[in-house]
MARKOL-331676 format. One record per residue (C-alpha): x, y, z negated. Coordinates in steps of 0.1 Angstrom, whole numbers, plus 5000, padded with zeros to 4 digits. Example, Ala and Ser with C-alpha at 12.3 -4.5 7.8 and 13.67 -1.06 7.14 Angstrom:
    xx    yy    zz
  5123  4955  4922
  5137  4989  4929
//
This chain:
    xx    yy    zz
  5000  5000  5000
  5032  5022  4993
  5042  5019  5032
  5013  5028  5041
  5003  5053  5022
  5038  5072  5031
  5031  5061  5066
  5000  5084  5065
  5014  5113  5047
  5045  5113  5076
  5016  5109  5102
  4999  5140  5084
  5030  5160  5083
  5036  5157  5116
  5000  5168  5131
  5001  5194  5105
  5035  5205  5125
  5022  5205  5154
  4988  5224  5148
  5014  5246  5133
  5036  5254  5163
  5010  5250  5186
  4992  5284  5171
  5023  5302  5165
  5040  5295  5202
  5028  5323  5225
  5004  5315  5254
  5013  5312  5289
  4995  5345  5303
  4966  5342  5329
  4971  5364  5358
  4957  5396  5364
  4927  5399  5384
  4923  5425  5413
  4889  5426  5428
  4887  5435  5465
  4847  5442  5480
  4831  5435  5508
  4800  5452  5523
  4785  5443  5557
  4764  5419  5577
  4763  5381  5569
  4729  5376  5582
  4710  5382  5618
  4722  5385  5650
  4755  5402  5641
  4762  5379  5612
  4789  5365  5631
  4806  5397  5626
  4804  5400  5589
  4812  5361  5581
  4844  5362  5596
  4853  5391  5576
  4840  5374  5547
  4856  5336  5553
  4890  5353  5563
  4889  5372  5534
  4879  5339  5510
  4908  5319  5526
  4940  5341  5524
  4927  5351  5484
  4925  5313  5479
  4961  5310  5497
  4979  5336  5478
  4958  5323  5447
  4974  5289  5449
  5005  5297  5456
  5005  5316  5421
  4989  5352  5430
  5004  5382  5443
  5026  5404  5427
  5019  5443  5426
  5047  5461  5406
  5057  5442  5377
  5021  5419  5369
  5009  5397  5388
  4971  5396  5406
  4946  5367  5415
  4925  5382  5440
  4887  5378  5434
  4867  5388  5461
  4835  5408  5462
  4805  5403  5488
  4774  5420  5497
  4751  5416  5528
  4741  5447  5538
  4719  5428  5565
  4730  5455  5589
  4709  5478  5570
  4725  5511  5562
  4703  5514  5531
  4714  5482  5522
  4750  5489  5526
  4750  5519  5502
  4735  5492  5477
  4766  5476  5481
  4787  5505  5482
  4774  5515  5447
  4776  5478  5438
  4816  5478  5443
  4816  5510  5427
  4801  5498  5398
  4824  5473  5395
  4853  5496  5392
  4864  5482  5426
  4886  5507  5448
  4893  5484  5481
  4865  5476  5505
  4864  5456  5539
  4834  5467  5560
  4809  5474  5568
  4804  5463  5604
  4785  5484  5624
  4788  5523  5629
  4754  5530  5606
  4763  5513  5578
  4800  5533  5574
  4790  5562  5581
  4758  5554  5554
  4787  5547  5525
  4809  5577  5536
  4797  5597  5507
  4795  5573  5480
  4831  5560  5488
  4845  5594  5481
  4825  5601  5452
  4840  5570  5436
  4870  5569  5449
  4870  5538  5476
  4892  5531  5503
  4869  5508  5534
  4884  5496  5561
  4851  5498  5583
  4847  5475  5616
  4830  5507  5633
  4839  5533  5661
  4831  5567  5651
  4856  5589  5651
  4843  5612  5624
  4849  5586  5601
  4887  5588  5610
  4896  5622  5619
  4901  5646  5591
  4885  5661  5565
  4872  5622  5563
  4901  5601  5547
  4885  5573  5530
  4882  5553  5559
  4905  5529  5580
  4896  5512  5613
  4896  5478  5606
  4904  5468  5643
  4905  5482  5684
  4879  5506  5691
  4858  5500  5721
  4873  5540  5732
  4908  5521  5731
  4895  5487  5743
  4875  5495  5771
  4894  5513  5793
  4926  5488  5795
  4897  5463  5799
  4882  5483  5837
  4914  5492  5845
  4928  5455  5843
  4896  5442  5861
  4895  5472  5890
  4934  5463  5896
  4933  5428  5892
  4896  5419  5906
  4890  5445  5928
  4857  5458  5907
  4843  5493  5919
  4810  5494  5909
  4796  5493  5868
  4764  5489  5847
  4761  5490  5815
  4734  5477  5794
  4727  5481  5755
  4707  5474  5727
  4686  5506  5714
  4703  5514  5684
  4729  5540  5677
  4763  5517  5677
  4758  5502  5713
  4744  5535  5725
  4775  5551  5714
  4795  5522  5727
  4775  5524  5758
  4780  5567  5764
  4824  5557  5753
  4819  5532  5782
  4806  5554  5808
  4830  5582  5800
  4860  5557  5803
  4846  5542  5835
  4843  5571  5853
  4874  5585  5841
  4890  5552  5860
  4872  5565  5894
  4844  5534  5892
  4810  5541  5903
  4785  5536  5874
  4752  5526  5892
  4735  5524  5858
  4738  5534  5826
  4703  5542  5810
  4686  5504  5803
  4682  5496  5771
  4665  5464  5751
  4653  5461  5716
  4676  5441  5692
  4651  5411  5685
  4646  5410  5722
  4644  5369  5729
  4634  5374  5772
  4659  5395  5785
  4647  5392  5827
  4625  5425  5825
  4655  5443  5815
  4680  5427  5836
  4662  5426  5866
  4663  5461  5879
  4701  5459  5872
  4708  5428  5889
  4695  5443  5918
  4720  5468  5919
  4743  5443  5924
  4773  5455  5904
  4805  5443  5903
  4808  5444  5861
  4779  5441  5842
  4791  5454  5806
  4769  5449  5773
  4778  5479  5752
  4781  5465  5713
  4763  5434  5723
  4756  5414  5691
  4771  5379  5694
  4736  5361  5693
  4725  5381  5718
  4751  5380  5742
  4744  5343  5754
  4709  5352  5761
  4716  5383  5781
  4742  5367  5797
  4722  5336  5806
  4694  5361  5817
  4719  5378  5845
  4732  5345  5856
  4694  5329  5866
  4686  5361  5877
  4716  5355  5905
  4738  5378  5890
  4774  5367  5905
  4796  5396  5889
  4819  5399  5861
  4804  5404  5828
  4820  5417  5799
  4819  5436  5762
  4841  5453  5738
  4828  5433  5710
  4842  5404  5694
  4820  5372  5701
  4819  5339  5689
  4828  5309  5715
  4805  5283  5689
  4776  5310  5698
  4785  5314  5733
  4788  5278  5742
  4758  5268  5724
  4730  5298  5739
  4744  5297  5776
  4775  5270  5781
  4791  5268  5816
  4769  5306  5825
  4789  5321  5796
  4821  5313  5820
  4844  5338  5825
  4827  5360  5799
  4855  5394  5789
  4855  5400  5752
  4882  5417  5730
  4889  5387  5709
  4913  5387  5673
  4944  5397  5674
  4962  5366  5683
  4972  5341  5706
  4984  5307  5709
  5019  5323  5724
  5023  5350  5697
  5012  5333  5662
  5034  5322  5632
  5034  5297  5614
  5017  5315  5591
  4989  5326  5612
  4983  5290  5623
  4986  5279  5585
  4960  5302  5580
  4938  5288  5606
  4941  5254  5593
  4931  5264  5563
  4902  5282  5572
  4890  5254  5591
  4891  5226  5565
  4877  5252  5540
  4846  5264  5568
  4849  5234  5592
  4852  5255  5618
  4872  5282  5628
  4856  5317  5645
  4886  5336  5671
  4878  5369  5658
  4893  5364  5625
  4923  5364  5638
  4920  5403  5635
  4896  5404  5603
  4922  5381  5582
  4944  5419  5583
  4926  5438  5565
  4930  5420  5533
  4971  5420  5543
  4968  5457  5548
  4952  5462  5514
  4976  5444  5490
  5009  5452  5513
  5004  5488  5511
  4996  5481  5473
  5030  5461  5468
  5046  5492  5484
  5032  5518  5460
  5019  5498  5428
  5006  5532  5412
  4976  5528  5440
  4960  5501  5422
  4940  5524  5405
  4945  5557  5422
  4937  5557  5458
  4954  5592  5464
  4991  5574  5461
  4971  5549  5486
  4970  5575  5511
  5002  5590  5511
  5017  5553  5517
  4996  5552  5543
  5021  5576  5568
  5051  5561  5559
  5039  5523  5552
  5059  5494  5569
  5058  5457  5563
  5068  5424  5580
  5037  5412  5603
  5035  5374  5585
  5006  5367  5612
  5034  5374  5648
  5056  5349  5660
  5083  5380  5669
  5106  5385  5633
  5107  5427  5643
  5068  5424  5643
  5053  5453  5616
  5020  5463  5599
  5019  5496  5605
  4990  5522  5604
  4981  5539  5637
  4955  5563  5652
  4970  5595  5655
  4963  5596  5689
  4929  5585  5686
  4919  5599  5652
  4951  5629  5650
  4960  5613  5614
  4968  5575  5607
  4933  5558  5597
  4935  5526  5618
  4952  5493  5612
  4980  5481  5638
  4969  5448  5651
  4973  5433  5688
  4948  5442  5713
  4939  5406  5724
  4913  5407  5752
  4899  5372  5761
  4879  5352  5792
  4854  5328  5777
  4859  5296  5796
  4840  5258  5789
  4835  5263  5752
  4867  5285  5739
  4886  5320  5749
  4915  5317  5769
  4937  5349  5763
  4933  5375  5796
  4964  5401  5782
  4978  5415  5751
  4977  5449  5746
  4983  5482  5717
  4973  5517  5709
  4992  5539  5690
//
């Protein structure tokens, strides 16, 4: 009974040691968390847009996330990102806005169509948030506005290389353009025009519009088809429209080139029109087989097992989230004060991890467009739909 008993006590002595230096060891400290929003569409016609902001965004947090966060100064961050569907609703999007706001968030991706950031314009600047918008007004760039960053190419900087490649290359002299009748294809539509004539092509229409839930697109393709143009463009299509109005032209016997300078979705296009959709002209994401990393294709992969499928244009939308936390790692005091943001901003210069070339940078640009820097630097990747995916047409930049 002794042993035992002194077998007990030892046993005793030794949990009671460990209890002991268990408490009095310091923790291993959790990592920061930085929230980053998100406001724009996930759902309707132009969800496309929005999700693959939302999925690229979701996969390069998990990414850095596993690989044991990202480090900003001297602590290191988890990212935790922040969504709201504005449902393409400007009302909606200020909802979100204030949402992030709320939150005490200061970074925020969208939203995705020209309503909706101008519509959170104030309320960024009253609580001090930085948006990187996928939208094309100028105003929203050009000074006294500074809140904003373009997200991607404009259709102002898109379109023309697009006409001018396909009036050199395929001959094309004559243009329509047709739009939904809402204010960001409209003004898509009106930059279109005023690049197209600028290029010396004859536009033969320019005025036909459709309503955004339109399902039969014949009555408004008809009087256009009989024009007989050699480019039909849909101005800020919506990428569950564009099958429809494609496959519309092409029963119609409509034999020209068609094209957009809005990012699509090849799952869409192949399902709503399949071969018809052939040799469909978007601007697609900013990468191609022939210039991406390793690290761009990593992040593909990883997307895809995550998603199960994988949508071309977030090969522009996974830079936002870069631009964010690269331009924080280069001035650590802008985590919380979006001022010190801005003046990075001019002077900002990082490795491109998502470019096969090593002297590749993420730069800010738009000085030309905007006369200050309020647009991200990504390729201009312009793609011809072709038997269910993009094949890459050229590679271009703005400045």
């Amino acid at each position: 009974m002794a042993t035992r008993r002194s077998t007990l006590t030892f046993l005793g002595a030794v949990s009671a040691v460990a209890i002991t230096a268990a408490l009095t060891l310091p923790a291993i400290a959790a990592n920061d968390v930085l929230k980053i929003g998100f406001v724009g569409v996930t759902s309707g016609p132009a969800a496309a847009w929005g999700t693959s902001n939302v999925r690229s965004m979701q996969t390069l947090a998990e990414m850095w996330n596993a690989a044991g966060g990202v480090k900003i100064g001297d602590k290191t961050y988890d990212l935790d990102i922040v969504t709201f569907d504005d449902q393409k609703d400007p009302k909606l999007a200020i909802q979100g806005m204030e949402k992030m706001a709320s939150e005490g968030i200061h970074y925020v991706v969208g939203p995705n169509v020209d309503d909706g950031a101008a519509a959170v314009r104030p309320v960024a600047e009253k609580n001090n948030i930085i948006y990187f918008p996928y939208a094309f007004p100028k105003s929203l760039y050009q000074a006294p506005a500074s809140n904003a960053v373009l997200g991607m190419i404009a259709n102002y900087q898109s379109g023309p290389a697009i006409y001018k490649y396909l009036k050199d290359s395929k001959g094309v002299k004559t243009v329509a353009f047709v739009a939904a009748n809402e204010s960001d294809p409209l003004s898509q539509r009106d930059g279109g025009v005023e690049a197209a004539k600028a290029l010396g092509l004859d536009v033969v229409a320019s005025q036909d519009t459709y309503a955004n839930d339109t399902t039969d697109f014949t009555p408004v393709l008809t009087p256009i088809v009989s024009l007989k143009p050699d480019l039909l463009v849909l101005s800020g299509v919506a990428p569950a429209n564009a099958p429809l109005l494609i496959r519309a032209a092409r029963e119609l016997g409509y034999t020209g080139l068609i094209s957009t300078e809005t990012a699509q979705d090849a799952g869409v296009l192949k399902e709503g029109a399949g071969e018809l959709a052939n040799g469909f002209i978007s601007v697609g994401g900013a990468s191609t087989p022939e210039i991406a990393s390793d690290t761009m294709k990593a992040f593909v992969a990883a997307y895809t097992k995550k998603f199960g499928e994988y949508n071309d244009e977030s090969n522009t939308k996974v830079y936002a989230l870069q631009y964010i936390v690269d331009t924080l790692k280069a001035d650590p005091a802008a985590i919380d004060n979006i001022d010190e943001f801005k003046k990075t901003i001019d002077t900002f210069s990082a490795p491109n991890p998502y470019l096969k070339d090593p002297d590749a940078k993420l730069t800010y640009v738009g000085a030309t467009s905007f006369g200050q820097k309020r647009q991200v630097a990504v390729p201009m990747v312009v793609n011809e739909y072709q038997d269910g995916a993009f094949k890459t047409l050229f590679v271009g930049t703005v400045d």
